[in-house]
Structures are given as C-alpha cells and as structure tokens.
Wavefront OBJ file of the C-alpha trace (Angstrom):
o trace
v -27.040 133.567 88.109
v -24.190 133.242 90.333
v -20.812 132.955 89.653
v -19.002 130.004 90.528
v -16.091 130.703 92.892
v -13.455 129.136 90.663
v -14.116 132.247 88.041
v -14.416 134.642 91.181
v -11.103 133.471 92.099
v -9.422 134.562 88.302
v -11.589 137.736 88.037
v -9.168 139.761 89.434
v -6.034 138.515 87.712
v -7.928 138.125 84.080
v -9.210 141.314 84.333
v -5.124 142.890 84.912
v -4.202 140.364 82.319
v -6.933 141.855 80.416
v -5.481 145.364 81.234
v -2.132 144.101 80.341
v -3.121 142.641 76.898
v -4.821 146.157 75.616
v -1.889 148.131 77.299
v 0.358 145.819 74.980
v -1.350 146.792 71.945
v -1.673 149.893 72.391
v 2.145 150.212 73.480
v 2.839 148.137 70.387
v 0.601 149.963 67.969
v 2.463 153.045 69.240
v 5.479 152.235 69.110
v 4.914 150.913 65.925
v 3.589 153.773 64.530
v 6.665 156.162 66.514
v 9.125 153.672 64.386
v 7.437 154.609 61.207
v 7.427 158.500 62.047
v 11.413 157.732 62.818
v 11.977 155.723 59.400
v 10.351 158.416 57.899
v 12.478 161.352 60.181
v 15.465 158.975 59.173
v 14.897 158.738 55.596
v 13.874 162.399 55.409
v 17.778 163.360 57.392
v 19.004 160.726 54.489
v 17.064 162.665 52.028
v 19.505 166.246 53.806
v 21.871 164.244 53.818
v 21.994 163.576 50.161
v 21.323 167.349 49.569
v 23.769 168.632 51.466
v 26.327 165.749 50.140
v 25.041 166.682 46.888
v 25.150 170.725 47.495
v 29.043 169.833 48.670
v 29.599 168.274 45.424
v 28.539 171.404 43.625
v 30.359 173.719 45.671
v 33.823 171.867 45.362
v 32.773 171.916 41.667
v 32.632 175.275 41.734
v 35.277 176.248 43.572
v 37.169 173.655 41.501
v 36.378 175.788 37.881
v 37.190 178.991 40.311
v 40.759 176.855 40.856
v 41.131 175.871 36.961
v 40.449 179.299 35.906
v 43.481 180.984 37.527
v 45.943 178.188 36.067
v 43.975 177.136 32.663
v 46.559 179.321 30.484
v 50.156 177.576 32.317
v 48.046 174.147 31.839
v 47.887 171.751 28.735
v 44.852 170.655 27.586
v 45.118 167.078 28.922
v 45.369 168.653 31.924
v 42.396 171.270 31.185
v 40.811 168.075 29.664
v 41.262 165.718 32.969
v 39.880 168.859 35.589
v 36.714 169.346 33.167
v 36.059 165.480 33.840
v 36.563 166.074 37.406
v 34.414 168.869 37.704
v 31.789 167.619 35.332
v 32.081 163.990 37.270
v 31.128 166.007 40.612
v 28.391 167.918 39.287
v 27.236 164.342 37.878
v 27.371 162.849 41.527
v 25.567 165.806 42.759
v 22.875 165.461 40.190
v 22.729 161.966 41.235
v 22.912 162.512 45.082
v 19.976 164.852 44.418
v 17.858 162.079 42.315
v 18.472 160.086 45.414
v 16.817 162.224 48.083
v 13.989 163.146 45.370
v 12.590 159.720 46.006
v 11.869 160.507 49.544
v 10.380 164.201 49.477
v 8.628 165.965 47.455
v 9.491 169.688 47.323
v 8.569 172.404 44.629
v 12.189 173.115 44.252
v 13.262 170.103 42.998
v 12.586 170.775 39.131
v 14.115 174.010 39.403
v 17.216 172.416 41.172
v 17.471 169.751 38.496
v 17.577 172.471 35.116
v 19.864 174.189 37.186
v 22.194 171.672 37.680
v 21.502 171.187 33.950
v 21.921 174.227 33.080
v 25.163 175.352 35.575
v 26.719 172.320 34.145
v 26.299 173.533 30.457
v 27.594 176.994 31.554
v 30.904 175.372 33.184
v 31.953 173.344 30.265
v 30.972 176.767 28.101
v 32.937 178.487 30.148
v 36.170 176.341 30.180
v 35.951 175.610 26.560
v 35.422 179.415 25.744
v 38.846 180.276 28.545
v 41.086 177.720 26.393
v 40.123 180.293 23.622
v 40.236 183.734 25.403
v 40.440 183.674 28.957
v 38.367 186.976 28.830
v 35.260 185.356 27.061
v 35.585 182.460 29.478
v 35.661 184.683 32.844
v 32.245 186.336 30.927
v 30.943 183.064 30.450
v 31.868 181.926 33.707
v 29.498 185.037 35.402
v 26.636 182.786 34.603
v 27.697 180.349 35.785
v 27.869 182.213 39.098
v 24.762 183.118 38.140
v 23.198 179.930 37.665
v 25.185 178.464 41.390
v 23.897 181.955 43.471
v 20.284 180.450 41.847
v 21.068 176.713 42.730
v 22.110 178.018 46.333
v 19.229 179.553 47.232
v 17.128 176.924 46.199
v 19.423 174.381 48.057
v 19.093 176.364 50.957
v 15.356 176.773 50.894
v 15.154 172.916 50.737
v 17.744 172.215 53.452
v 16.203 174.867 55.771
v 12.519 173.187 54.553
v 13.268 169.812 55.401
v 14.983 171.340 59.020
v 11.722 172.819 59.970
v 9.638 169.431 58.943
v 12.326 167.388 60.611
v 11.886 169.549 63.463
v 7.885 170.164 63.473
v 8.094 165.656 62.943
v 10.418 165.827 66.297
v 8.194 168.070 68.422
v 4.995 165.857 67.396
v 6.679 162.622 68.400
v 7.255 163.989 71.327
v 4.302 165.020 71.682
v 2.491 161.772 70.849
v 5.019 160.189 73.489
v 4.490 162.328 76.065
v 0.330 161.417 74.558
v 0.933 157.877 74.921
v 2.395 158.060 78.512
v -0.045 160.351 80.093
v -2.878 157.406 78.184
v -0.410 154.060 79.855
v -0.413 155.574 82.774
v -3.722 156.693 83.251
v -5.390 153.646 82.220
v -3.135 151.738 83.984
v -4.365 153.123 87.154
v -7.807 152.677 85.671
v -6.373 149.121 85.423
v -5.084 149.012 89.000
v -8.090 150.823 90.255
v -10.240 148.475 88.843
v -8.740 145.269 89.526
v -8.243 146.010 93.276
v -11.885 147.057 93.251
v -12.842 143.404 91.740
v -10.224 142.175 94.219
v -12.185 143.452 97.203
v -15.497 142.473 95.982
v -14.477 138.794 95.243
v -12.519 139.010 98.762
v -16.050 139.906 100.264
v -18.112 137.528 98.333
v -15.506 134.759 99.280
v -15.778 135.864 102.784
v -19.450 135.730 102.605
v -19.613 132.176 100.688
v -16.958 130.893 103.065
v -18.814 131.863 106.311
v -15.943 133.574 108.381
v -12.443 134.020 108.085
v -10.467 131.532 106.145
v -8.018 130.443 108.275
v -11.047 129.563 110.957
v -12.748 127.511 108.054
v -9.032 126.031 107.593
v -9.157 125.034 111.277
v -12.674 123.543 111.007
v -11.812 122.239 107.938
v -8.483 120.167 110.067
v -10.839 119.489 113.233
v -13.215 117.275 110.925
v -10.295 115.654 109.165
v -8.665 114.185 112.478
v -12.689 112.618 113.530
v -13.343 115.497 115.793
v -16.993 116.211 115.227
v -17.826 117.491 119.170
v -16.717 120.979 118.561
v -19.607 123.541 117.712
v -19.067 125.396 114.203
v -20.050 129.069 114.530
v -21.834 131.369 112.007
v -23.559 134.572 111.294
v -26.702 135.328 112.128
v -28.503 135.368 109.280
v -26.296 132.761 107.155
v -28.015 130.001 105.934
v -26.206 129.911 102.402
v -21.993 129.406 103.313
v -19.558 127.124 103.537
v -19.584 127.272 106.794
v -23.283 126.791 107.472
v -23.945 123.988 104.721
v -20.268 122.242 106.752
v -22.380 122.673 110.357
v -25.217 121.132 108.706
v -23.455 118.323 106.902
v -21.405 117.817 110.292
v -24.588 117.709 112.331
v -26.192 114.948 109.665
v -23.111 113.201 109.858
v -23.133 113.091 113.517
v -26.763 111.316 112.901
v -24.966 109.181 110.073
v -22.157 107.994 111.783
v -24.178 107.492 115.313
v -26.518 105.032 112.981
v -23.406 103.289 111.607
v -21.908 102.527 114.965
v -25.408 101.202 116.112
v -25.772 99.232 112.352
v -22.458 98.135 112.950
v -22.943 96.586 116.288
v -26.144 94.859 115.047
v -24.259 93.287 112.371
v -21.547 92.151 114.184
v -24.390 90.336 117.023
v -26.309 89.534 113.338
v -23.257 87.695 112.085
v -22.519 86.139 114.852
v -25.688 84.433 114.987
v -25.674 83.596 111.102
v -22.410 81.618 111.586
v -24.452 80.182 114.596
v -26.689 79.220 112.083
v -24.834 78.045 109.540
v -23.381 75.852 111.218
v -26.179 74.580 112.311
v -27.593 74.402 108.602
v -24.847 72.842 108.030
v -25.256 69.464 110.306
v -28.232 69.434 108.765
v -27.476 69.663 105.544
v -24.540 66.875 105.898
v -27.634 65.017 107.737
v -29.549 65.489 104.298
v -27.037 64.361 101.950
v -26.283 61.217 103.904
v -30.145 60.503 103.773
v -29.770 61.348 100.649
v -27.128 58.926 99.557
v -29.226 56.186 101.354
v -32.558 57.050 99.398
v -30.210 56.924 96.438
v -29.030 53.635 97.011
v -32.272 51.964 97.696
v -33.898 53.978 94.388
v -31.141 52.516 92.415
v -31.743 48.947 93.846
v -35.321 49.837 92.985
v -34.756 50.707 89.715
v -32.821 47.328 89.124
v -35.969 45.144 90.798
v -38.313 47.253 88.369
v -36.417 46.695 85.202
v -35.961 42.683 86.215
v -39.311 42.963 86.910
v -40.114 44.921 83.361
v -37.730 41.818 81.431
v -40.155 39.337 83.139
v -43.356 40.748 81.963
v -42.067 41.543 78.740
v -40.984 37.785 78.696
v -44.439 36.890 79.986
v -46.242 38.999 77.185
v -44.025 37.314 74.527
v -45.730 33.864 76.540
v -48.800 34.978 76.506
v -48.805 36.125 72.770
v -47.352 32.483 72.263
v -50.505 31.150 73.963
v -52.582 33.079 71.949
v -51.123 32.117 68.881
v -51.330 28.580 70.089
v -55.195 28.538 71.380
v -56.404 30.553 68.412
v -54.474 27.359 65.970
v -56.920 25.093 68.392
v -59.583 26.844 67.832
v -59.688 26.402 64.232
v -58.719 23.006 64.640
v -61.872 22.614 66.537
v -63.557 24.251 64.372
v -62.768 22.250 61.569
v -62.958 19.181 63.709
v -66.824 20.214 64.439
v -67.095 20.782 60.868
v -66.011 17.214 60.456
v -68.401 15.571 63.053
v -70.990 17.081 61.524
v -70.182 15.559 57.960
v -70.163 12.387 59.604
v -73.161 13.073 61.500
v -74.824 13.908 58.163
v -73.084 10.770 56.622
v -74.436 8.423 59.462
v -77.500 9.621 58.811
v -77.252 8.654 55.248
v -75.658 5.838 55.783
v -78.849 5.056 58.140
v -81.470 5.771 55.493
v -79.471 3.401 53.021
v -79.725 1.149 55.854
v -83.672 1.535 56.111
v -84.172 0.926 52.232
v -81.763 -1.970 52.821
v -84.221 -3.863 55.304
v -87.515 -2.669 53.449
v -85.812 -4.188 50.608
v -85.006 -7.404 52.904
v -88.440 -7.215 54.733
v -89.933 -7.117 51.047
v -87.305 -10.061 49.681
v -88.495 -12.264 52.862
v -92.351 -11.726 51.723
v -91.588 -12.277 48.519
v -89.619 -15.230 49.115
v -92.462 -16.334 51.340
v -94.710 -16.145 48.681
v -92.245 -17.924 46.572
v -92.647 -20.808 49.086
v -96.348 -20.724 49.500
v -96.375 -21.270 45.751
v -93.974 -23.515 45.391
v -95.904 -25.523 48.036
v -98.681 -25.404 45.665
v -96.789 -25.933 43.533
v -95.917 -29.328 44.891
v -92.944 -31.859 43.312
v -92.261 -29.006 40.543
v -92.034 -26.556 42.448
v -90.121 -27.952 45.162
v -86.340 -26.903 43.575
v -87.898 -22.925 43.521
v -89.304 -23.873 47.038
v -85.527 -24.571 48.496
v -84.413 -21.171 46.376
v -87.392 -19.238 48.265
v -86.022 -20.745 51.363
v -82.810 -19.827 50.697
v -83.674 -16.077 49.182
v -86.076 -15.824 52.284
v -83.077 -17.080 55.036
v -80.848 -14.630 53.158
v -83.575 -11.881 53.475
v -83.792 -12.741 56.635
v -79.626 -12.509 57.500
v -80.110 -9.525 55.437
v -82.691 -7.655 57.123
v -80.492 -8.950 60.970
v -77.495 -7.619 59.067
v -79.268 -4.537 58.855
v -80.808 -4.144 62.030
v -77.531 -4.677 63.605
v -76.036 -1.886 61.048
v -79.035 0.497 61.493
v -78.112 -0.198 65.573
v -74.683 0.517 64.835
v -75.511 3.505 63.005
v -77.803 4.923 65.111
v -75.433 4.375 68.015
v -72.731 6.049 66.046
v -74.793 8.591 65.279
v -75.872 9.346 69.190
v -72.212 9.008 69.389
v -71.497 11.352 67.076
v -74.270 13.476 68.073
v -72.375 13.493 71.568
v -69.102 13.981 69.897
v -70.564 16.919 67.775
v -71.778 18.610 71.194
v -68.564 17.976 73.003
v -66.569 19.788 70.057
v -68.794 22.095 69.560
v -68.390 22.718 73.485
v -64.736 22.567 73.320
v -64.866 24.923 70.691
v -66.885 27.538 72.704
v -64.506 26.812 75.720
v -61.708 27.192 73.524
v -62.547 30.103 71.751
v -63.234 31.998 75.553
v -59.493 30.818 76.039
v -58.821 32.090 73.144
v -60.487 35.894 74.145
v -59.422 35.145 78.063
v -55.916 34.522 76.432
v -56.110 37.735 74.156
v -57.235 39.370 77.329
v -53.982 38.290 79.077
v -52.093 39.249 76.962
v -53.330 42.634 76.250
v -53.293 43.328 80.432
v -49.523 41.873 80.114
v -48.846 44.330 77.174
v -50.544 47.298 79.756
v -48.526 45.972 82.442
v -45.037 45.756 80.185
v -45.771 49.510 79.561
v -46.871 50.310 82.952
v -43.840 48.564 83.923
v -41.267 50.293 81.600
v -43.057 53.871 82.482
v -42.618 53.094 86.125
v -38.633 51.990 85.345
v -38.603 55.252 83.367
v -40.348 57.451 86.068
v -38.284 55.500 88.862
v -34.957 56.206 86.580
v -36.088 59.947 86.840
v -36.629 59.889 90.219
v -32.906 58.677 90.824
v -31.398 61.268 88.657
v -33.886 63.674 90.186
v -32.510 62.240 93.876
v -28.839 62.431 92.550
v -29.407 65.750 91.044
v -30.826 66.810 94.546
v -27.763 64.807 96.435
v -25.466 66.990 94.157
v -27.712 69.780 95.064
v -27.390 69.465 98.757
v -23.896 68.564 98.373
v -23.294 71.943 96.602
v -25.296 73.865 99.196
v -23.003 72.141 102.484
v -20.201 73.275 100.327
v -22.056 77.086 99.770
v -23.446 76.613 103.812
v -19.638 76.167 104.630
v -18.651 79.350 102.747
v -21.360 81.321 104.189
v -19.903 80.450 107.709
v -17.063 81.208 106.138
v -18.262 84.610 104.907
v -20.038 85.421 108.198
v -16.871 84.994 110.143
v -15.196 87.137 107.782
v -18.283 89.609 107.638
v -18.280 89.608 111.482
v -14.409 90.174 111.385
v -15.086 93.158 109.352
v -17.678 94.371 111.408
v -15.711 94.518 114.412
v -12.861 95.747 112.326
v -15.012 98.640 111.543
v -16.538 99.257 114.794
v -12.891 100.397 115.588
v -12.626 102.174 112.454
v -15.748 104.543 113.779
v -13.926 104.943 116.433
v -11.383 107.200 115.369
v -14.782 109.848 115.017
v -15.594 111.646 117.915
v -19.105 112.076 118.523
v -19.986 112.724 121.971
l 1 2 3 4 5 6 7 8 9 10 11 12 13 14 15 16 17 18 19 20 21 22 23 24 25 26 27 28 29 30 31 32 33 34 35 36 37 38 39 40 41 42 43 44 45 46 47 48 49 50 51 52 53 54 55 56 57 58 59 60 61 62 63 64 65 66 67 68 69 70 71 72 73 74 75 76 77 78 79 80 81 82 83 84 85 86 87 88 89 90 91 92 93 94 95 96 97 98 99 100 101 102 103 104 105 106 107 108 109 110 111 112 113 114 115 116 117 118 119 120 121 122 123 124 125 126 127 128 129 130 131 132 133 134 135 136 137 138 139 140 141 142 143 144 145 146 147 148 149 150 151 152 153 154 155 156 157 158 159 160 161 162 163 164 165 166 167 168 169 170 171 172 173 174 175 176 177 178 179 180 181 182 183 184 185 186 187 188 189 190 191 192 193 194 195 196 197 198 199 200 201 202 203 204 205 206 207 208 209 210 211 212 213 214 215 216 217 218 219 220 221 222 223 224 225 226 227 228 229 230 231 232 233 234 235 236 237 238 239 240 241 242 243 244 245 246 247 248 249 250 251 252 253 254 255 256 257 258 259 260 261 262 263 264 265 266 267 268 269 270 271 272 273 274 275 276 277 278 279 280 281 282 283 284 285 286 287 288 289 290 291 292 293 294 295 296 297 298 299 300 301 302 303 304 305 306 307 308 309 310 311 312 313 314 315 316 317 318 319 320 321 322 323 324 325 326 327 328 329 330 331 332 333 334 335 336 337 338 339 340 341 342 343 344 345 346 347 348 349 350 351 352 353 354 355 356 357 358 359 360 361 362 363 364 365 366 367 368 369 370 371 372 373 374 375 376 377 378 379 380 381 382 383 384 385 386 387 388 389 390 391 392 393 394 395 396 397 398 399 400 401 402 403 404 405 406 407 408 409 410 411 412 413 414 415 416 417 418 419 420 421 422 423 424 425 426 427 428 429 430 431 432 433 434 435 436 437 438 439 440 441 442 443 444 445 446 447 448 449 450 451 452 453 454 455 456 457 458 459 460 461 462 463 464 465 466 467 468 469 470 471 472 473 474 475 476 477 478 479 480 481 482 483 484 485 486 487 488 489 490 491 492 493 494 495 496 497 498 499 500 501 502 503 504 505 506 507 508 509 510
C-alpha cells in the first residue's frame, strides 16, 4: 500500500520529532534521577555537616571543662554552676546535631557515638562535681573523660572520613553516568540525524519519482497551464506512466480534446440559439394567431351556450305544455269514457223503452179487437146494446190513437235508438281517437322530457366546452407569455454562448 505524499512529506520531520521526544525523556529521566543522586550527595554533606557541627560542639565542650578545670578553685559555684550548663548545653546540641544527621545515614558507629556522648557527658559532670570537692579526684575523673572523647574521636573520624569516601565514590559515579548519558544523547542523536536524513532522501526520491522531474519544471508546467497555454509539449521519463507529470500530459492532452469539443459545442449553440429565437418568434405569431382565434371561438361558444340554454327554457316550457296536454286529454278520455258508458245506458233504455212500446200496441192491437168484438155484439145486440156499442167505438178509436201513439213512439224510439246506436259508435270512436291522443300525447311528452335532458346535457357539455376553450385561451395565453421568455432566454443563452466562445479563447490549443 502506498503512502500518500502528504505523510511522505512529515516522515522526515515526525520521525526527528520522534527522536526529539525520546531524547527528552531520556534527558529528563536522567536528569531526574542525577537530581536525586545530588539531594541525596546534598543531604548526605548535611548529614557531615551536622557531624562535624556536632563533633565542634564536643570539642569546644571539651576544651571548655579543660578551661574550667584550671580556674574551678578561684571560681564560685554559680560560676562553676553556669560553665557546667554551658558545657552540658553543648554536649546536648551535639547529641542533637548528631540525631539530626542519623536520619539520613546509616552507619555502624552511630550507637557507639550516641553511649559515648552519654557516657562522656556523665564523666564531665562527675568530673566537675568531684574537682569542687578535690581538684585531685576531679583531674582523675576527668582522665576518662579523655578517655571516653579519644573514643568519641575516633569514631567521629571514621564516620566523617566514611561519608568522604561515599560522597566521593557518589561524585565519581555521577560523573560517570553523565559522561554515560552524553556519549548515549549524542550517539543516538546521530542515529537520529542519520536516520532522518536517510528518510529525507528517500521521500526526496519518491517525490521526485511521483512528481515526474524536477519541481521547479513541474512548477513551470504547472504556471504554463494556468495562463491557457496548452501548445507546449510536457516531457517525461521513459518508462513513467505513474507521475504527476505523466497523469498532467495525459489530462492536458484530454483536455485539449475537451476544450476543442467545447469550442465546436459552443459554436453550434450559439448558430442553435440563434435559430430557436428564430423560432420563437415565429411560435410566437402563431401563438398570438391562436389566442385571437381563440378568443373568437370563445365568443361564439358563449353565444352558443346562451341560444342552447334559451333553447333548454323553451323545451322545458314545452314539456311542462305537453304534460298539461296530457293531463288534459287523459280528463277527456274518461269523460268519453263515461259518456260511452252513458249512451249505452240509454241505448239499453231505448231499447226498453221500445219493448214497453211493443206490449203497449199488442195491448192496443188486442183493445181494438176486443172493442171490435164489443161492437159486433153490441150490433147483435141491437137497441140494448147500442150505449156499449158507442163505448166499443170509443175504446176501439182510443185503441186505435193508442196503437198510432205507439207506432209513432216505437218510430221515435227506434230512430233514437239508430241515433243512439250512431252516437254510441261516434263516442266510442272518439274515445279510441282520444285515447291515441292521449298515448301520442304521452309520447310527446316523454320525447320533450328526452329532448329537455338532451338539451340541458348539451348546455352542460357546451358549458364545458367554453371553460375547456377558456382554459385553453388561458393556456395559449400562458404559453405566448412562456414563448416570449424563451426568446427571451435564447437571446440570453446565445449571449452567453458567444460570451463563452471568448472565454475559450483565453486557452491555447493549436
């Protein structure tokens, strides 16, 4: 996997800062550990120090008692009293002194110096108290106490000259861990240095490589492409089909393809918008052309609408007519049928009234031969019978008037009833004819009802149609305004064009 050449580029520096960073810790870890060797040389020349302070203290003690010694008889014993406390206060401090620098070493000697401090102490005050009895007893006393200070010196001196040759073996080692640590710094820093101008050269290479050539020839490149040169040739190695240099000939020889395309597209767009505001404009005449017809067709569909919706009143008044006449010939067909119902009640009544008629003159036919028998008798009858022959005359004359009375009625009749007969047909005719106006009428009216709905569809379809043909004149009105803005945008588009026809040519192809 390779590297990308932004890492390349802060191999070399992270690698010294690396370098740097462990050289820091170990410089720091050193040093910290050559301050703790000091504290400890520091507190171990404290520690001296205190001995020697503390050895000083015991020698002025000493030479102190030495001092009382010679004057102890010419002093009082306030006086003795006050250079005990002295002498006894400075053996105290070096006791102390020597506590103090016991906290930092550890020798072997340091119980012994302790009980003899103890003990030289006990055989000072002995002494002293036993001079301010008998000087002699108290210079014998005081001989062990020089004993006890010769033993307390040495082993002073044995610690002193102990902690010398530590503090001196703890000097020669830091300096010897310095020098150490100097000879390592320095060594791996030129490890370091070696290194990183080893990594140095192989990322200069491998830059070198991925660039192509030298870098301030890519630079130049690089500044010939950015002012539109692309005429001049861009030279590589041999075999180098992976650098900078040979992916920028190949982009500059596709762009050379690119840009000679653009030029040529832009040329055809310019002649292509040219001829689209060409026509355009003529789209647009035409479409102004459109909307005028447009308006006119409107106009006359409206005016159509209006005729078909007068017309669509007038059949709805003529159905509400017709259903009027229908109403009114179905009422005269029932009253022809119940005026043929009538006739023939009267038909059937003249007919009675002809029978009644007939028994009327067989009863007059019958009166008049009974009356003429009457006669005949009373004619035999002679003188007596003469008064019943004037009643048979008279029964027999009003037979007779009875029988023309019924003749004339039965003539009556029977023409009433030929009348009636005809009147019976003539109803029953009108009623026929009547009751086909009657259907005919129903027939009207239902075609009137179709044509009311026809008529209201059409006014409903034609209404359509005008909002369809205003929706359309809105339409076309909308596209001269969108036919205007694409001349509009064509002249812009072919402004452009040209515009950047002299953009391309600030590149230099040829």
């Amino acid at each position: 996997m390779k590297m990308r050449f932004q890492y390349k580029i802060f191999l070399a520096p992270g690698i010294s800062i690396a370098f740097l960073i462990i050289f820091a810790i170990i410089a720091y870890f050193s040093l910290y550990e050559e301050r703790n060797i000091s504290d400890d040389l520091l507190s171990t020349q404290d520690s001296v120090a205190h001995f020697q302070n503390g050895y000083q203290q015991i020698t002025d003690a000493h030479a102190l008692t030495y001092r009382l010694f010679t004057i102890i008889t010419s002093l009082s014993a306030e006086k003795v009293k006050e250079s005990t406390q002295e002498i006894d206060k400075k053996i105290q401090s070096a006791n102390s002194l020597f506590k103090q620098a016991s906290q930092k070493i550890a020798v072997a000697e340091l119980d012994k110096i302790f009980s003899n401090v103890t003990a030289y102490r006990e055989a000072v005050i002995k002494s002293i108290d036993l001079s301010q009895v008998d000087p002699a007893l108290g210079t014998m006393a005081m001989q062990t106490a020089d004993d006890v200070f010769r033993g307390l010196h040495q082993s002073l001196e044995l610690v002193l000259e102990e902690q010398r040759q530590l503090g001196e073996q703890t000097r020669v080692s830091s300096l010897q861990r310095f020098n150490q640590i100097v000879i390592l710094i320095g060594a791996f820093f030129v490890l370091a240095a070696i290194i990183s101008f080893v990594i140095t050269l192989i990322i200069a290479r491998g830059v070198i490589r991925q660039l192509g050539g030298d870098p301030a020839y890519a630079t130049a490149i690089t500044r010939q492409l950015a002012a539109g040169d692309f005429t001049g040739a861009i030279d590589t190695k041999t075999k180098d089909n992976s650098s900078l240099l040979f992916d920028m000939k190949s982009m500059v020889e596709h762009l050379r393809d690119v840009l000679g395309q653009v030029q040529e597209i832009t040329a055809n767009v310019d002649n292509a918008s040219g001829e689209i505001a060409s026509s355009n404009h003529d789209l647009s005449e035409r479409t102004q052309t459109q909307a005028s017809a447009l308006e006119e067709i409107s106009s006359s569909m409206e005016e159509l609408t209006s005729t078909i919706k007068q017309s669509a009143d007038n059949v709805g008044q003529a159905n509400q007519l017709a259903g009027v006449a229908r109403t009114q010939a179905e009422g005269g067909g029932q009253v022809v049928e119940q005026a043929v119902t009538a006739m023939s009640a009267i038909h059937q009544s003249s007919r009675k009234i002809a029978d009644i008629i007939g028994v009327i003159d067989e009863i007059a036919f019958q009166t008049n031969l009974l009356a003429l028998n009457a006669a005949v008798e009373a004619a035999r009858a002679g003188e007596q019978g003469r008064g019943f022959a004037v009643v048979a005359s008279e029964v027999r004359k009003l037979a007779q008037r009875s029988a023309n009375a019924a003749k004339e009625i039965k003539t009556l009749i029977t023409d009433s009833v030929t009348k009636v007969e005809g009147g019976s047909k003539l109803v029953a005719h009108s009623g026929q004819t009547l009751q086909e106006i009657v259907i005919a009428t129903k027939k009207v009216s239902d075609i009137v009802a179709e044509i009311a709905a026809a008529t209201q569809e059409q006014a409903s379809g034609v209404e359509h149609i005008n909002k369809a043909i205003l929706q359309l004149d809105q339409t076309t009105q909308q596209n001269a305004t969108l036919v205007e803005q694409t001349a509009a945008t064509s002249a812009t588009m072919g402004d452009q064009a040209q515009e950047l026809q002299k953009r391309m040519c600030f590149f230099k192809l040829t």
